[in-house]
C-alpha positions in Angstrom: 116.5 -89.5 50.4 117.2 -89.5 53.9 115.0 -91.7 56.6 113.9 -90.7 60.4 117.1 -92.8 61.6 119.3 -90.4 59.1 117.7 -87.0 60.7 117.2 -88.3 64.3 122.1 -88.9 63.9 121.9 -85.6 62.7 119.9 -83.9 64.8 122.4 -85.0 68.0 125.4 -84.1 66.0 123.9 -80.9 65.5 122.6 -80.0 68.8 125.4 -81.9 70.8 129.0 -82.3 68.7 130.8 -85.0 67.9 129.6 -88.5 69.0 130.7 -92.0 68.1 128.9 -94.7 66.9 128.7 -96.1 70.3 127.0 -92.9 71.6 125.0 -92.4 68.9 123.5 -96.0 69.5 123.0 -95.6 73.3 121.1 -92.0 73.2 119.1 -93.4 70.4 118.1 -96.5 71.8 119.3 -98.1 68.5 121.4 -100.9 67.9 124.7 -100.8 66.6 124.7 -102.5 63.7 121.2 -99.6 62.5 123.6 -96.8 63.8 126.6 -98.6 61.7 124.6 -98.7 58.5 122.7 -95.2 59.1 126.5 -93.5 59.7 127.8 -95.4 56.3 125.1 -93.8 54.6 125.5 -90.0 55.8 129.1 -90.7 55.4 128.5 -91.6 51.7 126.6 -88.5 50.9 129.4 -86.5 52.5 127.0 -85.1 55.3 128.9 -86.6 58.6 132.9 -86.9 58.6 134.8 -89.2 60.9 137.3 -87.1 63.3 140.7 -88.3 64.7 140.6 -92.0 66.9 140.3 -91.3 70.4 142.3 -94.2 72.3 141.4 -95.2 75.9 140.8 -98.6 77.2 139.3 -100.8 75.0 139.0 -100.2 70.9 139.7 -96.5 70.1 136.2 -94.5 69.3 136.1 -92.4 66.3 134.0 -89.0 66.5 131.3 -88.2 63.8 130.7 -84.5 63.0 128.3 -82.6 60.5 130.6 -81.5 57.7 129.8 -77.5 57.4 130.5 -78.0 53.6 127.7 -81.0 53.4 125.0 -77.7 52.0 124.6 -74.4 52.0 121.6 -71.9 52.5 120.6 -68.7 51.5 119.4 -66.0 54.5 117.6 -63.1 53.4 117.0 -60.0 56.1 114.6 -57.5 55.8 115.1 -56.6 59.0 116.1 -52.9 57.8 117.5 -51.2 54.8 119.3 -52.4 53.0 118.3 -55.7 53.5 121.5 -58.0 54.1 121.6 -61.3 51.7 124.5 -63.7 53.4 125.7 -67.4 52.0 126.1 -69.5 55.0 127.1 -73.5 55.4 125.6 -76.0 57.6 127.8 -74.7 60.8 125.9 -71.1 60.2 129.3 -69.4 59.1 128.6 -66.8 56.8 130.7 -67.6 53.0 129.5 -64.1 51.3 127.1 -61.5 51.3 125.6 -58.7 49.8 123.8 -55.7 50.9 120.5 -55.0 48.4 118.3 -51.9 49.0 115.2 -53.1 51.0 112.1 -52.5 48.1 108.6 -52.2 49.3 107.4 -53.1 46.2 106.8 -56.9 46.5 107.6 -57.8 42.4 110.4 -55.4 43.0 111.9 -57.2 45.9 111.1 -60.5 44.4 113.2 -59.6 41.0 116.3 -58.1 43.1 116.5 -61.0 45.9 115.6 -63.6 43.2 119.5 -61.4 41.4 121.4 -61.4 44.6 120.9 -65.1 45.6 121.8 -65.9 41.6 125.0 -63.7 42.2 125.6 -65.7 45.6 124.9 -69.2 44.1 127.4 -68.2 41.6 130.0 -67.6 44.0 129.6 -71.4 45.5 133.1 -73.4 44.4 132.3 -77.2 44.5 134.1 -78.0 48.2 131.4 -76.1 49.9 128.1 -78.4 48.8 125.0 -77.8 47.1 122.4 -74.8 47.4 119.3 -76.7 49.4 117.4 -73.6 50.3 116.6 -70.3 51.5 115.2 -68.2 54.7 113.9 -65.3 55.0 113.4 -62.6 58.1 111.1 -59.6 57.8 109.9 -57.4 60.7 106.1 -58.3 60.9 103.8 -61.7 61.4 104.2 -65.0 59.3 101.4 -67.6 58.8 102.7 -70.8 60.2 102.8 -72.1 56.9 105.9 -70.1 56.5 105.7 -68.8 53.2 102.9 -65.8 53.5 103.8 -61.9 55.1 100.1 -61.7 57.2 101.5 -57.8 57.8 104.8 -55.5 57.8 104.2 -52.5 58.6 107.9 -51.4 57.9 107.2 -52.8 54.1 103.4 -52.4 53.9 102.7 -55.8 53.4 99.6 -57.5 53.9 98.8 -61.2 53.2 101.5 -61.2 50.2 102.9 -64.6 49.6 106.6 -64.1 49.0 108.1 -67.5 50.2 106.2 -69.2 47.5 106.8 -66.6 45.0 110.6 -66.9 45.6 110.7 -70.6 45.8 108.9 -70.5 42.3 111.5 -67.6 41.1 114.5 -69.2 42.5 113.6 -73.5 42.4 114.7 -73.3 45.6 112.7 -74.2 48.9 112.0 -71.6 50.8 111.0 -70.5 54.7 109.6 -67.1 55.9 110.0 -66.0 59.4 109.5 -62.9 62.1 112.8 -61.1 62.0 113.3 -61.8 66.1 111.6 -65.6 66.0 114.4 -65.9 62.7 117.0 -64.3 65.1 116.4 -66.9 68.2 115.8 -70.3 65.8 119.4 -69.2 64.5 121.0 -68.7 67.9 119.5 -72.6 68.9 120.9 -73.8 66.2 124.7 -72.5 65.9 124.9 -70.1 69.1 126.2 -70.0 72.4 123.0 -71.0 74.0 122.2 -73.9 71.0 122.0 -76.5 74.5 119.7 -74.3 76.5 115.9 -75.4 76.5 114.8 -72.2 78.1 116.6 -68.4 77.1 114.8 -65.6 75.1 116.7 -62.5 73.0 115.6 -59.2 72.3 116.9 -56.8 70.1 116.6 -53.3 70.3 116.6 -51.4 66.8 114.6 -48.7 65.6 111.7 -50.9 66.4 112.1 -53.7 69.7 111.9 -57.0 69.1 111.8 -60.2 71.1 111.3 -64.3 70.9 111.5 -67.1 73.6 112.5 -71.3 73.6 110.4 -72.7 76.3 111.5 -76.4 77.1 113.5 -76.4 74.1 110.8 -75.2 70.9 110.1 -72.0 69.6 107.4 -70.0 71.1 104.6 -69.1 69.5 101.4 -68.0 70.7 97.8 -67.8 69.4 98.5 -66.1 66.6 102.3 -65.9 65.9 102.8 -63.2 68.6 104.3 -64.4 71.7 107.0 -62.4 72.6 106.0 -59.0 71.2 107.1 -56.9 73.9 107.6 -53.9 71.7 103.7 -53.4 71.9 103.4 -53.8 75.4 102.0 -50.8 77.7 104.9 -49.7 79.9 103.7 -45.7 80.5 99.9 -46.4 82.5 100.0 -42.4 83.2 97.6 -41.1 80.0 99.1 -37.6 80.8 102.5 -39.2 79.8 101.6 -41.7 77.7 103.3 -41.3 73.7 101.3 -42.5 70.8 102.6 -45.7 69.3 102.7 -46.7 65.4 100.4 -49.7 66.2 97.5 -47.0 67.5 97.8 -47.5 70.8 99.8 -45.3 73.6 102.6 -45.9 76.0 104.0 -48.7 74.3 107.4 -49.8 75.4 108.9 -49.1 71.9 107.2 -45.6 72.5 110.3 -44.9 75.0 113.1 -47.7 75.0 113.9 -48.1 71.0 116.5 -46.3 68.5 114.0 -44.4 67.3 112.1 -43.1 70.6 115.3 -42.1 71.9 116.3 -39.9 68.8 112.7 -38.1 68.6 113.4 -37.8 72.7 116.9 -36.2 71.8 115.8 -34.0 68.7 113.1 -32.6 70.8 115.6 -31.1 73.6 118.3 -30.3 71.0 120.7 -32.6 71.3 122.5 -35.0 68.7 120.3 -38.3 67.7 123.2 -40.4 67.0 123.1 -43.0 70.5 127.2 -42.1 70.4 127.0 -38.8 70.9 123.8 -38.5 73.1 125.9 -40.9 75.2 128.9 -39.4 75.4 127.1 -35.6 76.7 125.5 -38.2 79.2 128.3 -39.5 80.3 130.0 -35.8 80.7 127.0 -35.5 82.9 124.2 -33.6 80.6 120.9 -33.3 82.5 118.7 -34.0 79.6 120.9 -36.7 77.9 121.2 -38.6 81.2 117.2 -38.1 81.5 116.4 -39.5 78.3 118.8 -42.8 78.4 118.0 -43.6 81.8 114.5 -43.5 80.9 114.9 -45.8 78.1 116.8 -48.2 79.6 114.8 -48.2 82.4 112.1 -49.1 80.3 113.4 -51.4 78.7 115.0 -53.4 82.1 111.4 -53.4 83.5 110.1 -55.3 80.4 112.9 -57.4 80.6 111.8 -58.3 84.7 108.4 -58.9 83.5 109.3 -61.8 80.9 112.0 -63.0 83.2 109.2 -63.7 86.0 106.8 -64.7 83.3 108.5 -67.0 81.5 111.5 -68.3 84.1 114.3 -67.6 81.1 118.1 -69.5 82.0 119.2 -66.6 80.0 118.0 -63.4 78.2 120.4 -61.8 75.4 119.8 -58.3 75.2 121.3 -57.0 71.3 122.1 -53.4 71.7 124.1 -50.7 69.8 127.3 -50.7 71.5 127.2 -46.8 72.9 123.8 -48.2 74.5 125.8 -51.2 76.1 128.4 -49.7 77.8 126.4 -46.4 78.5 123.7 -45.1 80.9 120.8 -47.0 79.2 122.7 -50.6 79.5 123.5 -49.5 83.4 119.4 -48.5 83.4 118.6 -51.7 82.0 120.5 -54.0 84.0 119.8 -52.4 87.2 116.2 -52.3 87.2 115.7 -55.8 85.2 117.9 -57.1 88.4 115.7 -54.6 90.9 112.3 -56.4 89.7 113.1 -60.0 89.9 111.7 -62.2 92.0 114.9 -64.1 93.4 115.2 -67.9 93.5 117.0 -70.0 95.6 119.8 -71.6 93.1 118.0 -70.4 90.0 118.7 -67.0 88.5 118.3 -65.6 85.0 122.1 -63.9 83.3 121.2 -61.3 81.3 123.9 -61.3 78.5 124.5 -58.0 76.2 125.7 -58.6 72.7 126.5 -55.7 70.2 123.2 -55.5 67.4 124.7 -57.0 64.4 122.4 -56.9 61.4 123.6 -59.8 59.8 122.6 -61.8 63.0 118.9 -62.1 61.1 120.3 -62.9 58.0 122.1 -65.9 59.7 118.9 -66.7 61.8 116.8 -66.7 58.3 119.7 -69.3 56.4 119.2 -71.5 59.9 115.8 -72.0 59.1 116.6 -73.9 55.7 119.5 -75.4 57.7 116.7 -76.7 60.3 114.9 -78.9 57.2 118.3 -80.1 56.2 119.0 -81.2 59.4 115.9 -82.4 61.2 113.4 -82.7 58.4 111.1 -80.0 59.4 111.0 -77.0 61.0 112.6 -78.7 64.3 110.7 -75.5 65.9 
């Protein structure tokens, strides 16, 4: 059983590297003989592992680091189909994983994931620590108890409690999140951007999605939707205006997502593959260009209006590669750039990264990872 002193070491090892006692004492305001014993402890239970002395002047200092074979998690995606199921350890690297196809049904899904994550626990050798529990991403709102779907559209779900019905299944704790909230918790945890207090990510799939750290915690909202720029009205003009899924028109995911774009394309003709339709852009084809400039447009407006609303250090765009390198990541760029109010000394980097669909698999095993290391959510 680990104390407040145990999580509070861990929680700077995990957010900052490798510290030494010394350290550990000073940005903790403990003394050295609580860090001493607190360290002994962790080192005990195999959780921290002493590095190579470092010698300067005075008694060498010996670094303390997380061991990424102290646990590892289960991270469940439902993001799409299939859904991806990935073992990870306590440094987010993924140990195995296996592709399940995603079932609506929920005592379907239940019985296959509650399979795979037997498969996967199976594969575990003793050097790479126990099973402590499971995450899991879907593409609709969570109740902040994490463990009820409130709705997925993509599944049909409705107020169906599958993080207690797993944890039950599997004996396993287990933590339910919004595939794009998932996505960002992950990259705070092991990413690039794990020491910013301020960035957000979207992701642009079939569907957009979209989640923001404001000084350093998760953002939330009223109601679980902050960030849901997918639903926000970008087309004002009725005339132009494309119904939405959600009921309402001239929603941004109505013109800047995978799946816009292919209707856009398949409704002039032209191939609905985003390599392709990029390509005959690039060779200079009216209608190709139109559509993917559109889009990315679009999508680099929305972009300016979080940047201005929210005053992001950075915002990681995920994108099919062809979109990246294309006309829609040009689109994108230019006008999120065109429509920001500029600071003096401050300014937001927009950062593309290809769409990888394990990345919410990872993000769902970080938020077991976050109990392990913090003792709650840490959100």
């Amino acid at each position: 059983m680990l104390s407040s002193g145990h999580y509070q070491i861990l929680s700077v090892l995990s957010r900052s590297g490798a510290k030494s006692r010394t350290e550990l004492a000073v940005e903790l305001g403990l003394s050295k003989a609580a860090i001493s014993a607190l360290v002994r402890d962790l080192l005990d239970q195999d959780i921290l592992s002493e590095q190579d002395p470092v010698y300067g002047a005075g008694r060498p200092s010996v670094p303390l680091v997380v061991r990424a074979n102290a646990a590892s998690f289960i991270g469940i995606s439902l993001q799409d189909d299939p859904a991806v199921v990935v073992l990870t350890d306590l440094h987010g690297t993924t140990l195995n994983r296996i592709e399940v196809p995603r079932l609506a049904d929920p005592e379907a899904c239940v019985a296959l994931l509650v399979k795979t994550i037997k498969t996967l626990r199976a594969s575990l050798g003793k050097e790479r620590g126990t099973l402590s529990g499971i995450g899991l991403a879907l593409p609709g709102f969570v109740a902040r108890d994490r463990q009820t779907c409130l709705a997925c559209t993509a599944l049909g779900w409705r107020n169906i409690k599958i993080g207690a019905t797993l944890a039950e299944r599997t004996g396993l704790p287990v933590w339910v999140e919004n595939d794009a909230k998932a996505l960002i918790l992950g990259e705070q945890l092991f990413g690039p951007l794990k020491g910013s207090p301020d960035f957000s990510m979207i992701f642009v799939s079939h569907g957009i999605g979209c989640a923001h750290i404001v000084n350093g915690r998760l953002l939330w909202g009223n109601a679980g939707g902050a960030g849901e720029i997918s639903h926000a009205p970008i087309t004002v003009d009725a005339q132009k205006a494309l119904p939405c899924r959600c009921g309402n028109r001239g929603c941004l995911e109505t013109v800047a997502s995978l799946l816009a774009i292919g209707n856009a394309a398949r409704q002039a003709g032209l191939p609905t593959n985003t390599r392709d339709l990029t390509r005959l852009a690039a060779e200079g084809h009216a209608d190709a260009l139109s559509i993917l400039h559109r889009a990315g447009s679009a999508m680099g407006i929305a972009t300016a209006q979080l940047i201005q609303m929210l005053d992001p250090s950075h915002v990681v765009v995920m994108l099919d590669p062809a979109l990246k390198e294309g006309v829609y990541g040009h689109a994108l760029q230019y006008e999120a750039e065109s429509h920001i109010l500029h600071r003096t000394n401050a300014h937001t980097m927009i950062n593309f990264r290809d769409f990888e669909p394990d990345s919410f698999a990872r993000g769902a095993a970080s938020l077991a990872a976050r109990y392990f290391i913090f003792g709650h959510g840490g959100v």
